[in-house]
N, C-alpha and C positions, 0 to 999 in steps of 0.2 A: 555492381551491388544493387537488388531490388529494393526497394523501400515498402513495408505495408500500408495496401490504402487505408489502414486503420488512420493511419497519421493526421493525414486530413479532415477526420471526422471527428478529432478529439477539441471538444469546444467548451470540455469542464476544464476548471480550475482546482485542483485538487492540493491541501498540503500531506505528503507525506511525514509520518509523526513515528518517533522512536517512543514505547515505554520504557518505564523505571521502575522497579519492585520496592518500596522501603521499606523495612519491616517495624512496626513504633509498640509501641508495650502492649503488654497482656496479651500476645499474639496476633495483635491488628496486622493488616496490611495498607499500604496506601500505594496504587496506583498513582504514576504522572507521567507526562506524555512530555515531549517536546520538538519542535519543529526540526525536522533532517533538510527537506527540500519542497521545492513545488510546482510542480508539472503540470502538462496540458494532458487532460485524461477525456477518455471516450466511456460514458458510465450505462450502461445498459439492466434495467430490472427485468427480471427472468417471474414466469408466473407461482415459481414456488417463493417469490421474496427474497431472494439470492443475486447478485447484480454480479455481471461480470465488467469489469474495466480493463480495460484498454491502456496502456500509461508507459510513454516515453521512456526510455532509459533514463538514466543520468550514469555519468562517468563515474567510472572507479567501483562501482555496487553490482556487485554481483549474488542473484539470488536462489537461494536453496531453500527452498520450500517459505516459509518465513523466516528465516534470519537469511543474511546478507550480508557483506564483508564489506568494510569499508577500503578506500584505496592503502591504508595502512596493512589489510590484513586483518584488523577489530570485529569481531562479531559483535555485529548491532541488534534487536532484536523492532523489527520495523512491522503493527502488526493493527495498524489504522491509518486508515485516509480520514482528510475532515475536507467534504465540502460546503461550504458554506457554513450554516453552523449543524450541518450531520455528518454524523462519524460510519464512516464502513468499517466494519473489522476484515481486516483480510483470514482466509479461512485456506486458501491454496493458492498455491501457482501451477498455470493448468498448463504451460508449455515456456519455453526459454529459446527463444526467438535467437536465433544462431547468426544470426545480422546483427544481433544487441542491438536493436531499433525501438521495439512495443514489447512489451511483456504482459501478458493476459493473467489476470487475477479472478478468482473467486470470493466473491464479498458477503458478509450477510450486515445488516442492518442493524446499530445500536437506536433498539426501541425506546430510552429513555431520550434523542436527539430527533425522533421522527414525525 
């Protein structure tokens, strides 16, 4: 089995964050997030302001597009990283690394954290 040398170059801290839609009256919504896991991610800013990361599996999540299944089978819908205190939204998954080792993201930047 090959391992990507992305692996070694990932020396961000990333927590992987699951949302939650609540719906509250007169047709508000409320957005919340909550911690799934956290991995050692590789975060790279691309010149259009688009990052692409780099970021370890974790067992049992398998992903499609932005949702991802939990080892239950559960669709989780997993659709932000927080490093430090900035948030990536995830926008793609650009490839599904057939080794389940690195899985390569497409991110854009929440400009209210930046």
């Amino acid at each position: 089995m090959t391992v990507s040398t992305a692996v070694g170059r990932m020396r961000d801290r990333v927590e992987i964050q699951e949302g939650t839609r609540t719906r509250l009256g007169q047709g508000s919504q409320l957005d919340t997030f909550s911690r799934v896991a956290e991995r050692w991610a590789s975060i790279v800013e691309r010149p259009d302001d688009k990052f692409i990361v780099e970021i370890r599996y974790y067992q049992g999540l398998i992903p499609t597009a932005k949702n991802v299944l939990d080892s239950a089978g559960n669709k989780i819908l997993v659709n932000r990283l927080k490093h430090g205190t900035r948030i990536l939204n995830i926008e793609d998954v650009l490839d599904k690394d057939a080794q389940k080792t690195v899985l390569r993201l497409i991110c854009t930047r929440d400009d209210q954290t930046f």
